[in-house]
C-alpha positions in Angstrom: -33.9 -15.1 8.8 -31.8 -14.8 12.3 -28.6 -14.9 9.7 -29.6 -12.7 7.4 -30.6 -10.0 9.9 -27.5 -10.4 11.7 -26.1 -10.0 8.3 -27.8 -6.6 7.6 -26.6 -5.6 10.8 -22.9 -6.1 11.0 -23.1 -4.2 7.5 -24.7 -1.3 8.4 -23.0 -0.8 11.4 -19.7 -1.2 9.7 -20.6 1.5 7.0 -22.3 4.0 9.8 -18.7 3.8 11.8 -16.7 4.2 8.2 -18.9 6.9 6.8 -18.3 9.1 10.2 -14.7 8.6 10.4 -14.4 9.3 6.8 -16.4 12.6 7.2 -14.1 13.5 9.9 -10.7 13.1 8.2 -11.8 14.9 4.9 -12.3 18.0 7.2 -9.4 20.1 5.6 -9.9 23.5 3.3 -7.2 23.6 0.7 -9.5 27.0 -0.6 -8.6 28.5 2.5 -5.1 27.4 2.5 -4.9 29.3 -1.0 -6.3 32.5 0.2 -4.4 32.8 3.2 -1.4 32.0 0.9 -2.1 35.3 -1.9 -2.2 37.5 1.2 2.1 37.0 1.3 2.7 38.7 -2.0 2.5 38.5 -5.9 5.9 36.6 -6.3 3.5 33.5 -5.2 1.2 33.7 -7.6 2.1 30.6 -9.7 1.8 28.6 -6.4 -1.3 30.1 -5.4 -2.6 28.8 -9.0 -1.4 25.8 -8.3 -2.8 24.8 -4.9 -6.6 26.1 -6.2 -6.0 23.8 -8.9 -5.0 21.3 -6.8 -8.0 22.0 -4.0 -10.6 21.7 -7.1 -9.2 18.3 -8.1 -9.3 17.1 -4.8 -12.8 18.3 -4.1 -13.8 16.2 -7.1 -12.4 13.6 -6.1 -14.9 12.1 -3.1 -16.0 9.1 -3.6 -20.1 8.9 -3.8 -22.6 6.0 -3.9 -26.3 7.1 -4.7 -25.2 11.0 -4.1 -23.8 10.2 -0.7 -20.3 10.9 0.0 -18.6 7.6 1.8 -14.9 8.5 1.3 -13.5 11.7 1.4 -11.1 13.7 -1.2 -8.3 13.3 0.9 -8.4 9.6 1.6 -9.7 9.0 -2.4 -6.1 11.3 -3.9 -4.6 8.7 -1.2 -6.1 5.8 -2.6 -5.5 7.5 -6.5 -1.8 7.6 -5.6 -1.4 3.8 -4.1 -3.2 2.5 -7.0 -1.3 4.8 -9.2 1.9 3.4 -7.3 1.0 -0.4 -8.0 0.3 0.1 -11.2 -3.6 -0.6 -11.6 -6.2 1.6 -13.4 -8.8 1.5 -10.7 -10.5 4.4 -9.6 -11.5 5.6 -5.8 -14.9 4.8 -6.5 -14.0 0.7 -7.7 -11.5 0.7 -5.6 -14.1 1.2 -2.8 -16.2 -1.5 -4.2 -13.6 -4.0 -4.8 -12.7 -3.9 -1.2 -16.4 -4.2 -0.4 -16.6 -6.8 -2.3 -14.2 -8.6 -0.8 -15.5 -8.8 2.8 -19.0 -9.6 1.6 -17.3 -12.8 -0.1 -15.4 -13.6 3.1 -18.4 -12.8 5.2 -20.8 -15.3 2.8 -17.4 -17.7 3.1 -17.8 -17.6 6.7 -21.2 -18.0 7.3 -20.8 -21.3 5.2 -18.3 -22.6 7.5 -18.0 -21.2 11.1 -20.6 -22.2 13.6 -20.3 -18.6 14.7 -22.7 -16.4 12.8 -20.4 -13.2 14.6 -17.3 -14.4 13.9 -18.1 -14.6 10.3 -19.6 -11.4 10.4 -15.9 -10.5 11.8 -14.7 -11.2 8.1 -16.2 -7.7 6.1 -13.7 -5.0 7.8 -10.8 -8.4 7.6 -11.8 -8.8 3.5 -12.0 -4.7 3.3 -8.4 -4.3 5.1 -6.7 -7.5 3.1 -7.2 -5.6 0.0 -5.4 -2.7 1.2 -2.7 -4.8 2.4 -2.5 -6.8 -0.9 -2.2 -3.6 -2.8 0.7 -2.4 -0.7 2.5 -5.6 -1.1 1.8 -5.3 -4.8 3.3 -1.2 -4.6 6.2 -2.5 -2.6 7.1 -5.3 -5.2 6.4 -3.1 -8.3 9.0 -0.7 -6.7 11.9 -2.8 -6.4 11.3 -3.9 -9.9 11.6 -0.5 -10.7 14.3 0.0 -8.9 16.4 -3.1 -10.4 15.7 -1.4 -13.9 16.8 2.3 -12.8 20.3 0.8 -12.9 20.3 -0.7 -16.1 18.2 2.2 -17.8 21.3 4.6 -16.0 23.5 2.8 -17.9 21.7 2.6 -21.3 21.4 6.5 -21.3 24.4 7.8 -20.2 26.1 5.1 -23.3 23.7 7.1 -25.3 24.8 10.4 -24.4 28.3 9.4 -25.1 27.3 8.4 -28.2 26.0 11.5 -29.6 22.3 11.8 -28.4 20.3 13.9 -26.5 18.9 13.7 -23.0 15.4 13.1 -24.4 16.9 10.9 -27.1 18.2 8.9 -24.8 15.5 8.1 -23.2 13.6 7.1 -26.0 16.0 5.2 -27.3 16.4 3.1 -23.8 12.7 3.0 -23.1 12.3 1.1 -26.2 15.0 -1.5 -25.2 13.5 -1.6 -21.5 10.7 -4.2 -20.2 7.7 -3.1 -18.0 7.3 -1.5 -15.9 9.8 1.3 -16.4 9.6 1.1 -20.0 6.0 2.6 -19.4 7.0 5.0 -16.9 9.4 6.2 -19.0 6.7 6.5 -22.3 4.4 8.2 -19.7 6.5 11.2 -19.0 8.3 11.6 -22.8 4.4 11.7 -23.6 4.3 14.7 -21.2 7.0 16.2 -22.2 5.6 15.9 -25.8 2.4 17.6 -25.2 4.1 20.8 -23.6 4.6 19.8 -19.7 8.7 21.1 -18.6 11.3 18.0 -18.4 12.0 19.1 -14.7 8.3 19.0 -13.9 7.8 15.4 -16.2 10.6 14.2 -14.1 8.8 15.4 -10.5 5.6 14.1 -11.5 7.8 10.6 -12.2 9.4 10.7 -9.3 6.1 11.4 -7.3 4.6 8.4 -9.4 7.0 6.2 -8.4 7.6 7.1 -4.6 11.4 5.7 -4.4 14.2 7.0 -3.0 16.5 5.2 -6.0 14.4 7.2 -8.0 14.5 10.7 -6.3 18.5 10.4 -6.2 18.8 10.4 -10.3 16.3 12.2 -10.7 17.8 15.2 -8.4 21.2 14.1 -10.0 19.7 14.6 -13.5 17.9 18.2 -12.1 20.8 19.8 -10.5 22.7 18.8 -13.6 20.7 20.4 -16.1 20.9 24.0 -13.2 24.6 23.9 -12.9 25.7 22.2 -16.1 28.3 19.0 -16.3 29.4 16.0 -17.6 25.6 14.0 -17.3 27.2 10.8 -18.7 30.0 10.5 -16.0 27.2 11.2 -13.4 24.6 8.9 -14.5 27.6 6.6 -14.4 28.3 7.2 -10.7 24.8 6.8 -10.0 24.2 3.8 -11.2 27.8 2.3 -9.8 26.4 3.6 -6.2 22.7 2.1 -6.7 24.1 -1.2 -8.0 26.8 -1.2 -4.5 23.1 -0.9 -2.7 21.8 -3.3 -4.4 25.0 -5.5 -3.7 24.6 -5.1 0.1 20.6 -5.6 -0.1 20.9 -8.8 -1.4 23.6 -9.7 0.7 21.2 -8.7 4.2 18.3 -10.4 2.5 20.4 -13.6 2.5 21.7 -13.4 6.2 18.0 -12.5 7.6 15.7 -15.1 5.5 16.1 -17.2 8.4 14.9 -14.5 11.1 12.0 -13.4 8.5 10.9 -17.1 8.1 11.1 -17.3 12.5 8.9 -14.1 12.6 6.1 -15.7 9.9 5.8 -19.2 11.3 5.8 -17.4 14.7 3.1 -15.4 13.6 0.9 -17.7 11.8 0.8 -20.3 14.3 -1.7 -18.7 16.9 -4.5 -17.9 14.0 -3.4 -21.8 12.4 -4.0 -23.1 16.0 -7.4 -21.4 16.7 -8.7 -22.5 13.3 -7.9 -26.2 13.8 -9.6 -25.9 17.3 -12.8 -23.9 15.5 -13.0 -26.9 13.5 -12.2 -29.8 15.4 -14.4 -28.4 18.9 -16.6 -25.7 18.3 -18.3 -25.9 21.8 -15.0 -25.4 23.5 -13.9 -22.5 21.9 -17.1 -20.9 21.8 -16.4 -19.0 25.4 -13.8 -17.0 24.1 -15.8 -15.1 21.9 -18.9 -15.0 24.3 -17.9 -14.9 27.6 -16.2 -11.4 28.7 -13.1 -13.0 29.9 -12.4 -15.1 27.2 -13.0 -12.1 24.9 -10.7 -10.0 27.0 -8.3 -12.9 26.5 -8.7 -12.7 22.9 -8.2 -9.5 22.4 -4.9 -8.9 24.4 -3.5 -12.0 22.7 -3.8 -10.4 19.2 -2.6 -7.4 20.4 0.4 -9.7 21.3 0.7 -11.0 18.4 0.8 -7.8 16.3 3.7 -6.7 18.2 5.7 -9.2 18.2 4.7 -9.7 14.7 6.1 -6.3 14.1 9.2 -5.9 16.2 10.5 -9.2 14.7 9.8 -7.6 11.0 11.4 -4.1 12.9 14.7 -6.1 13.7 15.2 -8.1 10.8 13.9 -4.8 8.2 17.7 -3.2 7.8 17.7 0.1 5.2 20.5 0.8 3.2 
């Protein structure tokens, strides 16, 4: 009964803190923005279209549960994109509920096994945040994929344009030689250039899709080409050889830091790995740090520490190109 209250608690206290900061994030008027924006003149009138299209998507895009609002447009078009971005066809709204889901499983999980019915109750926002992380892991990996094939796909359509094709194709012709996931990317915007969308805008939306800056180089190279006219082969060409020189010296900095990257994980892990094995070996004598003020104060300023080491180690080793 005492656990299941506790339970109940934890929860609703952890959805009365989310639904207010939620509410207070969404605050913004993109109708308002619009207005303001017609009063500077009828040359803007396409981008005043656009933005109170784009403010009436957004506003129907809150996430609700039982007619309440819990996450706000802005945060759900967020959550549209990263999802978009890692290539899964959630929704906001299951989005929201997978993540729930997920710290009610850790929270049952650590109820079963910690003799610390707050500590387990610790476990929702962990479960609810993990997801979040594990999808941006899952974006950042689908992106260098990408990003491998943009080179090859370069190639492929600038040997088609040499041999006779068009721009579009081209395309075609090397998205149906290309394996996911740019093959689909590709399909995606040749279907919206099929059903009436502008190549320059089926590119942008691409680009937007994909969120790389590989990307947003060819795809300015290809736009400022079809502006200004040139030879689109020979710079698809140079493109690719400069991509494929990145991709040269990434691999190369990946190679000379896997050392330092491994340091900063073991480093990292070894605090959590060390309290576990004490939680489980002697409960009694690691209970005061989480009831005794000063062993709660010591708890907190040592994961603070631990975050920022964590993070200037990944900082040093983390070299662009």
């Amino acid at each position: 009964m005492l656990l299941a209250m506790l339970t109940a608690a934890a929860f609703g206290l952890f959805a009365t803190t989310a639904t207010m900061w939620l509410f207070r994030t969404g605050g913004t008027s993109h109708l308002a923005a619009a207005r303001l924006e017609g009063l500077r003149g009828d040359r803007h009138q396409q981008e005043r279209q656009e933005s109170a299209a784009e403010a009436a998507l957004r506003r129907r895009t809150n996430v609700e549960l039982y007619g309440v609002r819990v996450v706000s447009s802005n945060i759900a078009a967020r959550w549209s994109t990263d999802l978009e971005q890692a290539g899964l066809t959630l929704n906001a709204k299951e989005y929201l509920i997978f993540r729930m889901t997920a710290g009610l499983f850790l929270v049952a999980l650590g109820l079963l096994i910690s003799p610390i019915p707050l500590l387990a109750l610790l476990a929702f926002p962990a479960g609810f945040f993990l997801v979040g992380v594990w999808v941006q892991r899952r974006i950042t990996s689908r992106r260098q994929k990408l990003e491998a094939q943009l080179i090859e796909l370069l190639q492929m359509v600038a040997s088609g344009l040499r041999a006779g094709f068009g721009f579009i194709q081209a395309m075609e012709s090397s998205a149906a030689q290309m394996p996911d996931p740019i093959s689909s990317e590709i399909r995606r915007t040749l279907r919206d250039i099929a059903v009436g969308s502008t190549v320059e805008r089926a590119l942008d939306a691409l680009n937007k899709r994909v969120g790389s800056s590989d990307f947003d180089i060819a795809i300015t190279a290809i736009m400022i080409q079809r502006t200004v006219g040139g030879n689109l082969a020979e710079i698809l060409d140079s493109v690719s050889h400069t991509m494929r020189e990145r991709e040269r010296i990434r691999g190369e900095i990946r190679t000379l830091t896997s050392q330092q990257r491994l340091t900063g994980y073991v480093i990292g892990g070894i605090p959590p790995g060390l309290l576990g094995v004490f939680m489980l070996m002697s409960p009694e004598f690691m209970t005061p740090l989480f009831t005794d003020p000063i062993g709660q104060l010591f708890l907190a300023v040592g994961a603070t520490l631990e975050v920022i080491g964590f993070l200037v180690i990944r900082k040093i080793v983390n070299i662009e190109v």
